[in-house]
DRENDO-1510 file (C-alpha; in Angstrom, 1 decimal, always signed):
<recs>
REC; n; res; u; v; w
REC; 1; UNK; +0.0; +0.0; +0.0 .
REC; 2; UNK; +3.2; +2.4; +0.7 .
REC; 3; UNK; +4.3; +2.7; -2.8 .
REC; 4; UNK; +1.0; +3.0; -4.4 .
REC; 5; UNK; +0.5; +6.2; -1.7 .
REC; 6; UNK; +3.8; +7.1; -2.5 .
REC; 7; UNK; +2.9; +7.4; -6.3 .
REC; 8; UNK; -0.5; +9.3; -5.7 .
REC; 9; UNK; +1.6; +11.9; -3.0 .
REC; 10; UNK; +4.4; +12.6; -5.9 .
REC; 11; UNK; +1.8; +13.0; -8.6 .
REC; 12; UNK; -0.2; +15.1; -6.2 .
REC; 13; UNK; -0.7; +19.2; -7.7 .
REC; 14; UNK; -0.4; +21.6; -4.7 .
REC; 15; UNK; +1.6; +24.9; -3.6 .
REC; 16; UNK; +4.8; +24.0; -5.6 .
REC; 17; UNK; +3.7; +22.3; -8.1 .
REC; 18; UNK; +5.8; +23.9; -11.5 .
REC; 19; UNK; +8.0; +24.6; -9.6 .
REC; 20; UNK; +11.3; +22.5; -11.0 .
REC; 21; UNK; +15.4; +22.2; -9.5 .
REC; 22; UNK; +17.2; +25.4; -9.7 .
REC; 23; UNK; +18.2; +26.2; -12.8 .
REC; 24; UNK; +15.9; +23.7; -14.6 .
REC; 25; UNK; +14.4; +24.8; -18.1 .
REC; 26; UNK; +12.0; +22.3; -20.7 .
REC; 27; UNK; +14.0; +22.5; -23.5 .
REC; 28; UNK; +12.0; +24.3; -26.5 .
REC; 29; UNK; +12.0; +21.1; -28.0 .
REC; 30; UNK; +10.3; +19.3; -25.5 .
REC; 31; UNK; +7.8; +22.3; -24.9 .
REC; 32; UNK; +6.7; +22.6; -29.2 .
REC; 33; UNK; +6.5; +18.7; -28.7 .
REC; 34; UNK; +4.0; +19.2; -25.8 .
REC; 35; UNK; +1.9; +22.4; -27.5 .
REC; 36; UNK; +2.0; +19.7; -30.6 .
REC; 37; UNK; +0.4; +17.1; -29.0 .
REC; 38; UNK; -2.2; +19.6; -27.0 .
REC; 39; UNK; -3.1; +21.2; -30.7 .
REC; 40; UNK; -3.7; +17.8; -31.9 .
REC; 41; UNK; -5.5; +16.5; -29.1 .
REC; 42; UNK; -7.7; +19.5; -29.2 .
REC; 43; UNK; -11.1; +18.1; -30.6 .
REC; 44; UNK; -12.2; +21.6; -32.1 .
REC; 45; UNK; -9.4; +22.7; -33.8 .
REC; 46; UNK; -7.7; +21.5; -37.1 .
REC; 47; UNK; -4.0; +22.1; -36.5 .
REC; 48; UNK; -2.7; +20.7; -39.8 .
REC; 49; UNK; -2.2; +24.3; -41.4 .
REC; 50; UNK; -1.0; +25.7; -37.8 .
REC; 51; UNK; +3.0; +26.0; -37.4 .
REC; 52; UNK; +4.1; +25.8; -33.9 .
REC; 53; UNK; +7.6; +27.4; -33.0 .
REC; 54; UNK; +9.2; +28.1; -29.2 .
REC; 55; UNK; +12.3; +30.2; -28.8 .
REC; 56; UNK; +13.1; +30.4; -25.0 .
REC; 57; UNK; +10.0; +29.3; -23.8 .
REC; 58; UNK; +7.9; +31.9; -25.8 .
REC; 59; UNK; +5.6; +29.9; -28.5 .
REC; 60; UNK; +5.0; +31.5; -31.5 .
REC; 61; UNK; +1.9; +29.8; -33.1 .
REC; 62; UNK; +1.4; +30.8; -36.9 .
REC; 63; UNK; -0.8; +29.7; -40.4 .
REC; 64; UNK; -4.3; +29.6; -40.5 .
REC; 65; UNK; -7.5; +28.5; -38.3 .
REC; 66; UNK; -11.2; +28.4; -39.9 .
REC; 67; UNK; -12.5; +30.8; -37.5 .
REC; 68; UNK; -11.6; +33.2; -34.5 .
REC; 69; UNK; -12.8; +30.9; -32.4 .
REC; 70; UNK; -10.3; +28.4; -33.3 .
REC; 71; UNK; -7.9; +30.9; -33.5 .
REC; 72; UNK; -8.7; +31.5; -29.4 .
REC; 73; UNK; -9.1; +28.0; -28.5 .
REC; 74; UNK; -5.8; +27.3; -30.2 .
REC; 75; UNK; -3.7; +29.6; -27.8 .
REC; 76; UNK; -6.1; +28.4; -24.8 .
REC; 77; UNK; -4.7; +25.1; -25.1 .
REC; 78; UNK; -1.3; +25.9; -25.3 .
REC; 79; UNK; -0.8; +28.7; -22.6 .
REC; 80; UNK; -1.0; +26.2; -19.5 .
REC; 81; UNK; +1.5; +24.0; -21.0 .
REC; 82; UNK; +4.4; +23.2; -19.0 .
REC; 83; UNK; +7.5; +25.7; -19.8 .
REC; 84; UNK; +5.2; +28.2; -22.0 .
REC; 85; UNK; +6.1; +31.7; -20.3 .
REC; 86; UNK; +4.2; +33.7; -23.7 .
REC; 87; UNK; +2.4; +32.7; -26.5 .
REC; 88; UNK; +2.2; +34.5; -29.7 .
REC; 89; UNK; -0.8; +33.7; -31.5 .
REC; 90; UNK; -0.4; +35.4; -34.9 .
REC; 91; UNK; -2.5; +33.1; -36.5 .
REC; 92; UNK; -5.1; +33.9; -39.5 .
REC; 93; UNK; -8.6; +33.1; -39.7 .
REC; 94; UNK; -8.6; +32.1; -43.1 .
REC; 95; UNK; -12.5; +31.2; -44.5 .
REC; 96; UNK; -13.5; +28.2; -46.6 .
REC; 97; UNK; -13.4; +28.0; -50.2 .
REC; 98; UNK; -17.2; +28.9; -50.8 .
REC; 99; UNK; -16.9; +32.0; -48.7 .
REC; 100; UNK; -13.6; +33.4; -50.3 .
REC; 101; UNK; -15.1; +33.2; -53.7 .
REC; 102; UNK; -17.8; +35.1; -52.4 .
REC; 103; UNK; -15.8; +37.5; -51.5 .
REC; 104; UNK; -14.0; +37.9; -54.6 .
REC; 105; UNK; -17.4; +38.4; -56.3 .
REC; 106; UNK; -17.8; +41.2; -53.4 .
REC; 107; UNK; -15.1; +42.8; -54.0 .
REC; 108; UNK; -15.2; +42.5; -58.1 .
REC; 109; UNK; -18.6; +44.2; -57.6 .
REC; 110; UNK; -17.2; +46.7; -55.3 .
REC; 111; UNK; -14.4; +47.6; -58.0 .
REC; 112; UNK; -17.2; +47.9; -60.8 .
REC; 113; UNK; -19.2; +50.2; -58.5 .
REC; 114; UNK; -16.5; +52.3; -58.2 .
REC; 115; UNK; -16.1; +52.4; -61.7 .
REC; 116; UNK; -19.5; +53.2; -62.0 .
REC; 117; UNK; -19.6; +56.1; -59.8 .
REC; 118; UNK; -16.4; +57.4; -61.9 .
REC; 119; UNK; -18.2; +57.4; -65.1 .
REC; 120; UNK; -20.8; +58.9; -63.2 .
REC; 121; UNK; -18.9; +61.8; -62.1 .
REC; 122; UNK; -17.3; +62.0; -65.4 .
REC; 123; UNK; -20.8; +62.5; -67.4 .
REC; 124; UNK; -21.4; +65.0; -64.2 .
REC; 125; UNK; -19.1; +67.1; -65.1 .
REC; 126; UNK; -19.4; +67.4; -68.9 .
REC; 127; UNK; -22.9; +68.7; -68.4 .
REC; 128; UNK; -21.6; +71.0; -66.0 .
REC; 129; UNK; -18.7; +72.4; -68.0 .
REC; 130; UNK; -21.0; +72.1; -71.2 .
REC; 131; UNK; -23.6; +74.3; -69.5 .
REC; 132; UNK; -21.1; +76.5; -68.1 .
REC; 133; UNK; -20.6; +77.5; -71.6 .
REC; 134; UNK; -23.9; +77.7; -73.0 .
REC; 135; UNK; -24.7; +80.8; -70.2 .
REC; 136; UNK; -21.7; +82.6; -71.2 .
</recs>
């Protein structure tokens, strides 16, 4: 019964819990392994276009998510990993397929519009110069 106590008491969280040796640092290694493995373990995230990078215990998390919300949860699951001291979550939400040709279509209208309102003007002003001279 003493070792399996003994077991329970070491694996135990409590006031000094994270608290390592002196000097003791997770390799970066180690710590992108770890932030990996959380990413991929995460059940509402789809890490395969996320890049994962730690320099010094800072983990730089970059690519693309298919929403903010992802983009959140992502750096939520990594911040409370084991030798993380900052994340940098420079991530982009990045929509689907349908949605970015949409957009395209939005913004080709947009362009057209503009054009539009240029010809517009144009005409404007040729009946205004045109008119100008008519009174004089």
């Amino acid at each position: 019964m003493e070792g399996a106590s003994g077991s329970q008491s070491r694996d135990q969280r409590g006031q000094f819990t994270g608290r390592g040796p002196k000097g003791y640092q997770r390799s970066d290694e180690r710590i992108r392994e770890d932030v990996s493995e959380a990413l991929t373990r995460h059940g509402d995230i789809d890490a395969s276009e996320i890049t994962v990078e730690v320099r010094g215990g800072e983990v730089i998390l970059s690519g693309t998510v298919d929403s903010r919300e992802a983009k959140r949860e992502a750096e939520r699951a990594v911040e409370n990993e084991p030798g993380v001291k900052e994340v940098q979550n420079q991530l982009r939400v990045q929509q689907k397929h349908e949605t970015r040709t949409q957009e395209s279509g939005s913004t080709q209208r947009s362009s057209m519009g503009s054009q539009g309102e240029r010809d517009q003007e144009s005409r404007s002003r040729s009946r205004s110069t045109s008119s100008v001279g008519t009174n004089v």
